[in-house]
C-alpha positions in Angstrom: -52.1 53.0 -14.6 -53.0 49.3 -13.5 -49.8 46.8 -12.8 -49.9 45.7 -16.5 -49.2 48.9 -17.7 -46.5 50.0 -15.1 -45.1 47.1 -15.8 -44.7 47.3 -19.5 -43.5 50.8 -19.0 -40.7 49.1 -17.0 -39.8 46.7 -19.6 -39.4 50.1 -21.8 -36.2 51.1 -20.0 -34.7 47.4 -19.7 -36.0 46.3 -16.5 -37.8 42.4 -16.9 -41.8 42.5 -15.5 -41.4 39.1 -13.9 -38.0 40.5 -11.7 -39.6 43.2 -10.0 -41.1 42.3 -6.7 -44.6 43.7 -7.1 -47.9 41.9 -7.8 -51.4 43.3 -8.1 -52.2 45.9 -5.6 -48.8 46.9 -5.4 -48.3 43.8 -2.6 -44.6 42.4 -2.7 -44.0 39.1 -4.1 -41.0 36.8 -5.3 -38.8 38.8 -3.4 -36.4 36.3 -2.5 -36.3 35.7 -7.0 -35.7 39.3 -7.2 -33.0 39.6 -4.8 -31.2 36.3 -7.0 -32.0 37.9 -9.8 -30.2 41.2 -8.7 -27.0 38.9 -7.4 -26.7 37.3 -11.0 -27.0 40.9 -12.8 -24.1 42.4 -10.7 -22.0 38.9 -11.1 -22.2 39.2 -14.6 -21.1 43.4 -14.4 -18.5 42.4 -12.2 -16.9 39.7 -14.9 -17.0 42.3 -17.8 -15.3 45.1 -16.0 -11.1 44.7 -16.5 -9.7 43.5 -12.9 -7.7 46.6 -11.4 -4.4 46.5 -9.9 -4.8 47.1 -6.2 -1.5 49.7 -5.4 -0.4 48.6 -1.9 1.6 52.1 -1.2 0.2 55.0 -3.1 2.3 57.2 -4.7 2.6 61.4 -4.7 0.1 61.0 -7.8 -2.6 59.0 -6.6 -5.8 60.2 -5.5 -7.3 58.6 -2.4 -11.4 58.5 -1.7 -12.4 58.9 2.0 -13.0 61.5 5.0 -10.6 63.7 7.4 -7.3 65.1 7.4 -5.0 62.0 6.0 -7.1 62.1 2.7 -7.5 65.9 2.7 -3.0 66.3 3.1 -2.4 63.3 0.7 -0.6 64.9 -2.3 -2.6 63.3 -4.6 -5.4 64.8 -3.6 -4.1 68.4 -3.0 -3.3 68.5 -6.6 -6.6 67.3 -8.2 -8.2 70.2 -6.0 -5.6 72.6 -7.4 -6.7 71.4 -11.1 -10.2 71.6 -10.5 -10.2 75.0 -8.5 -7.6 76.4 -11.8 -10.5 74.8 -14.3 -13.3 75.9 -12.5 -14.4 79.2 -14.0 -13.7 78.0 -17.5 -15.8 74.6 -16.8 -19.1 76.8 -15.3 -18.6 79.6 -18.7 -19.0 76.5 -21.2 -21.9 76.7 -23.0 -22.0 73.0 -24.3 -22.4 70.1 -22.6 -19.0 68.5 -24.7 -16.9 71.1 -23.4 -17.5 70.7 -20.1 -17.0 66.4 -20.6 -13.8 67.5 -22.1 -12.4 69.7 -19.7 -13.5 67.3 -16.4 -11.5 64.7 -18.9 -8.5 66.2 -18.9 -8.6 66.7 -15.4 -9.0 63.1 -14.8 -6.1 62.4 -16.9 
């Protein structure tokens, strides 16, 4: 389609014509507006999301996010592998899509 159209296409799902970078001929322009634009979008997500409480010593029940052996041994961790590994068969024989949202739900909780 020509850049009109794209660009209306765009505007379909949310995204503003006059942020994207992208001019006639598919050259790049205002990219320095874009890249403001994109820092004001994710201040604004950032202010509606409730502040979390940073845990300075996790406990037996946290779960910890990264690589090798310390986060692989962390209790925490050990034990959300243990409820997803006992869920697991039940989770990939639901049929509906709700099912499966409620059973990775209450393995999150």
């Amino acid at each position: 389609g020509t850049n009109q159209q794209i660009m209306l296409s765009l505007a379909g799902y949310g995204i503003k014509p006059g942020t994207i970078p992208v001019g006639e001929g598919c050259k790049i322009t205002n990219l320095d507006a874009y890249q403001q634009s994109l820092h004001q979008m994710r201040s604004i997500e950032r202010l509606k999301e409730p502040k979390r409480q940073k845990i300075p010593v996790p406990s037996k029940f946290d779960v910890l996010f990264g690589k090798g052996a310390p986060f692989q041994s962390h209790l925490g961790n050990i034990q959300l592998r243990s409820l997803v590994s006992e869920r697991y068969k039940t989770y990939s024989k639901a049929a509906a899509k709700g099912q499966k949202m409620q059973i990775a739900q209450e393995i999150v909780q």
